[in-house]
N, C-alpha and C positions, 0 to 999 in steps of 0.2 A: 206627554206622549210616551214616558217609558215607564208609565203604569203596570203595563199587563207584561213588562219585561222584568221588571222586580218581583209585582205578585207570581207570578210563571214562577219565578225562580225559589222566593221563600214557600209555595204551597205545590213547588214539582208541578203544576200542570198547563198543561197548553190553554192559555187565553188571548181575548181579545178588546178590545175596544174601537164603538165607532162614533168619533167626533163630526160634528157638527157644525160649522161655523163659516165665515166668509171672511176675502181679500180683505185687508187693511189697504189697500191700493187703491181696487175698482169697487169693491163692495160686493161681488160676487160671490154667489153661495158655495161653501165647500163641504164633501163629505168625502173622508178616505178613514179606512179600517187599518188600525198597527194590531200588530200579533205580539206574542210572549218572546219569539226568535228578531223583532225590531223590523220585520217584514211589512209592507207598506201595502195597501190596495185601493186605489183613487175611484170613488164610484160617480166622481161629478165628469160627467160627458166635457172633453175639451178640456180638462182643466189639468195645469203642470205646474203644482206647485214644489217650493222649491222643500225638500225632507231630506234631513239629514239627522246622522246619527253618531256620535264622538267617535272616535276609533282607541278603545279601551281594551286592552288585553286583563280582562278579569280574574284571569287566573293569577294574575301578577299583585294586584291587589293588596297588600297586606293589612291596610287600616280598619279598622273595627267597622267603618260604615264608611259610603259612599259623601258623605260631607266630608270629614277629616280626613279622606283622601285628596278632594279638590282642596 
């Protein structure tokens, strides 16, 4: 999910992607769009899944890449 937040960043521009997929619970279909800023848009009618997103001050960053950071 933080595809279009990495590409966004290494190619500067605003993108998006939209997943496809269903509950591991009930089986229900999901479809919500993430943006390049980690912004979320749920297009499945009724559905609150649960998104979330690490709370990482990037600027602080110093590691060569986001693995040898974690």
């Amino acid at each position: 999910m933080v595809a279009p937040f990495v590409q966004g960043r290494l190619l500067q521009q605003d993108l998006s992607v939209t997943i496809e997929t269903e509950c591991a619970h009930c089986g229900r279909s999901l479809r919500l769009t993430v943006d390049s800023d980690l912004g979320y848009q749920i297009h499945s009618e009724g559905a609150r899944p649960l998104v979330f997103e690490p709370h990482v001050d990037w600027r602080e960053i110093r590691a060569p890449n986001i693995i040898d950071f974690y």
